[in-house]
C-alpha positions as CSV (number, residue, x, y, z in Angstrom):
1,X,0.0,0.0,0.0
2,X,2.8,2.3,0.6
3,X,4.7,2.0,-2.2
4,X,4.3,4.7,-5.1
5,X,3.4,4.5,-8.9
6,X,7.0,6.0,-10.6
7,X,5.0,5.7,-13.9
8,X,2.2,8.4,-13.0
9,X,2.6,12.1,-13.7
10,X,2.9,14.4,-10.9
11,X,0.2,16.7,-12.3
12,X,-2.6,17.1,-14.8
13,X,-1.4,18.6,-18.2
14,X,-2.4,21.7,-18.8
15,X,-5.3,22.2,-21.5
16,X,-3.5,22.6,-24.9
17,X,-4.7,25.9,-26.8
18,X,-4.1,27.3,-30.2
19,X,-2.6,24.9,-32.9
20,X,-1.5,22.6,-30.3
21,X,-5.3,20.7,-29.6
22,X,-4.2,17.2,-29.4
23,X,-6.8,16.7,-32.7
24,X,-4.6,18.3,-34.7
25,X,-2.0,16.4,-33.7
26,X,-4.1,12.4,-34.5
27,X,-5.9,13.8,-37.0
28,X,-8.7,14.7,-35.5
29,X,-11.5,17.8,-35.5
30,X,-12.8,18.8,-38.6
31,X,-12.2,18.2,-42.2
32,X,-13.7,20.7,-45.3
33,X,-15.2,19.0,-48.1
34,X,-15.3,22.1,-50.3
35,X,-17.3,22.8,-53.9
36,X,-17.1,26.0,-55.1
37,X,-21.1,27.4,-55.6
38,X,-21.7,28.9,-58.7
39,X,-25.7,29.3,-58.5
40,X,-27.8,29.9,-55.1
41,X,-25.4,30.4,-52.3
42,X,-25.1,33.4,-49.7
43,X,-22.2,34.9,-48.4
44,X,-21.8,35.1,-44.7
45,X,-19.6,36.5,-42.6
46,X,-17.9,34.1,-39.6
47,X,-18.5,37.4,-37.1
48,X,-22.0,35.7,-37.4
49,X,-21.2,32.8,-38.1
50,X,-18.9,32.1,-35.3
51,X,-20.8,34.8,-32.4
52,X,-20.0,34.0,-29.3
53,X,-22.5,35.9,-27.6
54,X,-25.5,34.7,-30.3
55,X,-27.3,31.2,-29.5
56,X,-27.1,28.9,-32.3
57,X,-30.7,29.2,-33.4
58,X,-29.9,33.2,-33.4
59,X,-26.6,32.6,-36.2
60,X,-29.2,30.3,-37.6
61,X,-31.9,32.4,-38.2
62,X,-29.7,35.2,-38.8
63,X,-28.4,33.1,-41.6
64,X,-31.4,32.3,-43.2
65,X,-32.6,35.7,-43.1
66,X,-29.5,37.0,-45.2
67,X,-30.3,34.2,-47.6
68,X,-34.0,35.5,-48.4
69,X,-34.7,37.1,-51.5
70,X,-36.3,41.3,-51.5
71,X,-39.7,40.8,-50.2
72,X,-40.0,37.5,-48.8
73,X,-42.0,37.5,-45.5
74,X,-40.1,37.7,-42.2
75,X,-42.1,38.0,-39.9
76,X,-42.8,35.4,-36.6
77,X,-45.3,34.2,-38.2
78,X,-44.2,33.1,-41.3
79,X,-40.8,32.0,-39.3
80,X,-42.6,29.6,-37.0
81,X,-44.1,28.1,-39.9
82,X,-41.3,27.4,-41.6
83,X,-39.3,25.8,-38.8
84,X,-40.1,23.4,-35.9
85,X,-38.9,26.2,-33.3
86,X,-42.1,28.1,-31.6
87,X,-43.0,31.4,-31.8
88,X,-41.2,32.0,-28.5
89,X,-37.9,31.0,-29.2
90,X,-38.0,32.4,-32.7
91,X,-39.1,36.2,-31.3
92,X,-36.2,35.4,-28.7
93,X,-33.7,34.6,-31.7
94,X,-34.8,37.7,-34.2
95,X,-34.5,40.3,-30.4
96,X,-30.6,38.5,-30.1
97,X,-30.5,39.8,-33.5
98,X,-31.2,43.0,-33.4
99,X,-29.5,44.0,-30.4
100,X,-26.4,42.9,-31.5
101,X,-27.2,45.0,-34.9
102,X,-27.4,42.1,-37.1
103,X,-31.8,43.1,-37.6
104,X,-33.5,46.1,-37.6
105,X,-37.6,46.1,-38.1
106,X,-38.7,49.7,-39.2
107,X,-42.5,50.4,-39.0
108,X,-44.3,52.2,-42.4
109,X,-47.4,53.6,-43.3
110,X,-48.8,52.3,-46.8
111,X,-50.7,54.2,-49.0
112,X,-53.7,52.6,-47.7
113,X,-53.4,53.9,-44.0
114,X,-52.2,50.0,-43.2
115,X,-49.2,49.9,-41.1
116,X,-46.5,47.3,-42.0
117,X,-43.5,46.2,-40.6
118,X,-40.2,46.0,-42.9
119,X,-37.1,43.9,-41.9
120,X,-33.9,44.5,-42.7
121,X,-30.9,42.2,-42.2
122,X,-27.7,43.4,-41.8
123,X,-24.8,41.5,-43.2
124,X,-22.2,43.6,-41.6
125,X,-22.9,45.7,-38.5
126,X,-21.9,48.4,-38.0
127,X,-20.0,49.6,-41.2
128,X,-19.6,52.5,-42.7
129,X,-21.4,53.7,-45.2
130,X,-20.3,53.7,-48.4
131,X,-18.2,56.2,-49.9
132,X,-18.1,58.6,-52.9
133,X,-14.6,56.9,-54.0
134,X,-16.4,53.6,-54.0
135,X,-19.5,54.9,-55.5
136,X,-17.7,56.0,-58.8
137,X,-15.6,52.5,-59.4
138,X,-12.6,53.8,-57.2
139,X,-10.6,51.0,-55.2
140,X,-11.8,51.5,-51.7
141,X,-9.7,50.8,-48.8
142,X,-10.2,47.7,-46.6
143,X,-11.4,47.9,-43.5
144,X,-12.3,45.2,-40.6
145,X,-16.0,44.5,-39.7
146,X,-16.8,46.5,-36.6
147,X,-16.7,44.0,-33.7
148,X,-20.1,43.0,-32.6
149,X,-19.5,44.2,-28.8
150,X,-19.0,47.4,-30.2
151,X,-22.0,46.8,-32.2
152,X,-24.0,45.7,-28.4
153,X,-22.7,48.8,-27.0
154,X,-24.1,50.9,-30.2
155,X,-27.2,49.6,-29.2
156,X,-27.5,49.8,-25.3
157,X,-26.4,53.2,-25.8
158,X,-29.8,54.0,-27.8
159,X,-31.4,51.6,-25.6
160,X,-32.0,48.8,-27.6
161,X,-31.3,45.9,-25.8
162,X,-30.2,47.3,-22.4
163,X,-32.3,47.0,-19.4
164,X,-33.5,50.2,-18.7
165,X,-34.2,52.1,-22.2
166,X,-34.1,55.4,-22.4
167,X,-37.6,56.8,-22.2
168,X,-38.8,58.6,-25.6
169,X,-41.2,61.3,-25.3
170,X,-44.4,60.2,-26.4
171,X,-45.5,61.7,-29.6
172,X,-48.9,63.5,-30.1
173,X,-52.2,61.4,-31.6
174,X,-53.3,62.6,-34.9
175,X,-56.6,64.8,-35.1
176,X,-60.0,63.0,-35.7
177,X,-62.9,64.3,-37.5
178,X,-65.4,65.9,-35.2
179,X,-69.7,66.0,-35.2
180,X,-71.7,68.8,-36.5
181,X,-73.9,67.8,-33.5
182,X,-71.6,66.9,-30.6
183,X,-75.1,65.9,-28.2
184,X,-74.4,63.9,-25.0
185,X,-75.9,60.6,-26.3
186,X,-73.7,59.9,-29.8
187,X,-70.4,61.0,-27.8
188,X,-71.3,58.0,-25.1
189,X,-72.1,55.9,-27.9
190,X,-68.9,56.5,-29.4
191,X,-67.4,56.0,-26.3
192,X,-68.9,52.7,-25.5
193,X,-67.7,51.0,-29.5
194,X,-64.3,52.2,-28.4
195,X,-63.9,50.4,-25.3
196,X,-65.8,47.3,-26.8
197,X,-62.4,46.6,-29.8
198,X,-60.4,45.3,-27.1
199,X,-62.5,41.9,-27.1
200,X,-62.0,42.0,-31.0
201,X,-58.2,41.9,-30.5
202,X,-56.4,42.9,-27.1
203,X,-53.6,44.6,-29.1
204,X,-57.2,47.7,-29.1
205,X,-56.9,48.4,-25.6
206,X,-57.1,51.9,-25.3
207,X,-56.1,54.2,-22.0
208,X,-59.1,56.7,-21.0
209,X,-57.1,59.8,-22.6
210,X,-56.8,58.0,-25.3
211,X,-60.6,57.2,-25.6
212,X,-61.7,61.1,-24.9
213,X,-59.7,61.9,-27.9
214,X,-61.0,59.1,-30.1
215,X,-64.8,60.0,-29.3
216,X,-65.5,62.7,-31.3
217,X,-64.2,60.6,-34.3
218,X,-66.4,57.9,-34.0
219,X,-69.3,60.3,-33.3
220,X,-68.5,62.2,-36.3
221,X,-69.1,58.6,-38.4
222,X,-72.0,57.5,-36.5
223,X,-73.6,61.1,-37.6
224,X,-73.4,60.5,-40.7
225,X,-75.5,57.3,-40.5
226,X,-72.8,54.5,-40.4
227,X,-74.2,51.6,-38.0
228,X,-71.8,50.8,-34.9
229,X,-71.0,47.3,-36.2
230,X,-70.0,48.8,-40.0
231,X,-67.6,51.5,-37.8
232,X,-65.9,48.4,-35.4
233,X,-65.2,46.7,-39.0
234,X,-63.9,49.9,-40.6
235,X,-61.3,49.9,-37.5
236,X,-60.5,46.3,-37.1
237,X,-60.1,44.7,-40.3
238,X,-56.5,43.9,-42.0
239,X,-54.7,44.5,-38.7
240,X,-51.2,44.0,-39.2
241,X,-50.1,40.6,-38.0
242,X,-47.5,41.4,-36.1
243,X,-50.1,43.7,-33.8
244,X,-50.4,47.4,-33.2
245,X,-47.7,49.1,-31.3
246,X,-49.6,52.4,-30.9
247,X,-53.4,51.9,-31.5
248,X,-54.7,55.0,-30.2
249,X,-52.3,56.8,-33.2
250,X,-53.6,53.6,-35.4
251,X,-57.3,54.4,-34.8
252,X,-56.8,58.2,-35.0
253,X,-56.0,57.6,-38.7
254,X,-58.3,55.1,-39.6
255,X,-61.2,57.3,-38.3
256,X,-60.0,60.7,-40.3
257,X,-58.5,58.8,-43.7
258,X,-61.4,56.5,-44.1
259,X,-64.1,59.1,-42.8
260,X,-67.7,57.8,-45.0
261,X,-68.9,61.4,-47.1
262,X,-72.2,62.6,-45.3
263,X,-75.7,60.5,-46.4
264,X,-77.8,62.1,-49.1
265,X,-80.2,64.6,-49.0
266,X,-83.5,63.4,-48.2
267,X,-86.7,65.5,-48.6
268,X,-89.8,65.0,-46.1
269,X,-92.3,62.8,-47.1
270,X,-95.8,63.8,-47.1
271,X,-98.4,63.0,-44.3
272,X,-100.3,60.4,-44.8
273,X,-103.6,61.5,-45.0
274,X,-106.0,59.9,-42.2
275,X,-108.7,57.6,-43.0
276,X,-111.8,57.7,-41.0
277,X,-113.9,54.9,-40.4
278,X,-117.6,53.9,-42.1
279,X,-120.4,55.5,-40.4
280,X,-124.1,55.1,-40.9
281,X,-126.0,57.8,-41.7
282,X,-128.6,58.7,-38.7
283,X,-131.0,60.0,-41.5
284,X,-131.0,57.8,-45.0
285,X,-128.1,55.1,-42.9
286,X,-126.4,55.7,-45.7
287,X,-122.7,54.8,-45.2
288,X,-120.2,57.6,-44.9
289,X,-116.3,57.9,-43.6
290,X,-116.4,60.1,-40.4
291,X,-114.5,60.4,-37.4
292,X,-118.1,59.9,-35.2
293,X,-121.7,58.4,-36.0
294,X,-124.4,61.4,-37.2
295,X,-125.6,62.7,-40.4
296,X,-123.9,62.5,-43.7
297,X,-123.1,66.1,-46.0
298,X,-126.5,65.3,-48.1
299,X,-129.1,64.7,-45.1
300,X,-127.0,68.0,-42.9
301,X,-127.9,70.0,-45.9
302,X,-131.5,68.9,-46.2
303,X,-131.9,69.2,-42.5
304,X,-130.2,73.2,-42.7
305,X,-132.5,74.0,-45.3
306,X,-135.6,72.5,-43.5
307,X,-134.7,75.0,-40.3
């Protein structure tokens, strides 16, 4: 039991780093079976593809976003049904990607009044934009890819990504059409459809401010003879997928851009005239239309002329 083991080494060897990893010493590790791609390949850069602060399904998504064509859909949506992850790891995966600059989704207003979200993917971030020596054919001088921390602290520093954002002041709602008649009863009414669009999609819930300024909008379509039910589908249909990030602003422009013009003129109709009932004559029971029993025109003359 005492005696000692001459063959065994005093200490653990240290780990081996750099070209000295014992794979590349047997053999080991891996091997690149390369074809050059002449048709339907991307180009991607190994800050991306070898992050070390992005998860694997982050590179991976960020990879298959800089593969899509102009257009294609990219949005959670159309992600999750495309691959087996859910739509919380995949909005997880496309937020590592825009904080570390590699995805930026910027919010526009069609032509329409329907808001849309567009993404754009970032190859490089970071870089410079392009000069006027490499806009006119001139040889440009090299420079590195910005380092993606630098790229993190970009972002944290316009509080994308950080933990306490910087607040933004909020901007103003749009004006909304007002009511000829502003009366006590269509402002409630209007008041009432508002708060009912949350149970038509949550992403409608509007604050009380937000309600007061809305009001007069509504009441201004519901004057013009536009049912409550044809005024909830004017201002919830073709919501944008992704949901509304300011609905109060959303509604505000719904209610003045698709505004109905006022109903036609309509003239009075006449009165109907009235219709008495048949009586019978007291004196020849003739029948006659009167409003109560007596004498009809021919036996009230006879009996004037008679007194």
């Amino acid at each position: 039991m005492g005696t000692k083991n001459p063959s065994a080494p005093l200490r653990a060897p240290a780990r081996p780093v750099g070209n000295k990893h014992p794979n590349s010493r047997t053999g080991g590790g891996i091997v690149h079976d390369n074809t050059r791609h002449t048709t339907r390949f991307t180009v991607v850069g190994n800050h991306l593809a070898q992050h070390r602060e992005l998860s694997l399904l982050a590179i991976g998504l960020g990879t298959h976003l800089q593969s899509l064509p102009k257009g294609a859909p990219a949005d959670i949506k159309t992600l999750t049904g495309r691959f087996p992850e859910g739509a919380t790891r995949i909005a997880a995966a496309l937020r590592e990607l825009e904080t570390h600059g590699y995805l930026r989704r910027e919010r526009r207003r069609t032509s329409t009044g329907r808001i849309v979200t567009r993404t754009v993917s970032c190859n490089q971030p970071g870089a410079t934009p392009r000069r006027p020596e490499e806009a006119t054919g001139a040889q440009p001088e090299l420079r590195e890819p910005q380092e993606p921390r630098e790229v993190r602290q970009t972002c944290e520093q316009r509080g994308v990504g950080s933990e306490t954002p910087v607040p933004r002041p909020r901007k103003p709602l749009p004006a909304v059409p007002r009511p000829a008649y502003p009366g006590t009863g269509i402002l409630q009414a209007a008041t009432d459809l508002l708060a009912s669009l949350r149970r038509h999609d949550p992403g409608l819930l509007l604050s009380a401010c937000d309600t007061a300024h809305l009001a007069p909008g509504v009441a201004a379509w519901l004057e013009r003879d536009v049912a409550p039910a044809a005024v909830r589908r004017a201002l919830t249909a073709d919501l944008p997928p992704e949901g509304v990030r300011r609905p109060a602003a959303f509604l505000a422009h719904r209610l003045t851009a698709q505004l109905p013009p006022p109903p036609p003129f309509r003239a009075s109709a006449a009165p109907t005239p009235v219709r008495h009932p048949v009586q019978n004559c007291d004196g020849c029971d003739r029948g006659f239309r009167a409003p109560e029993p007596g004498r009809c025109r021919d036996c009230r003359t006879d009996h004037l002329e008679d007194a």
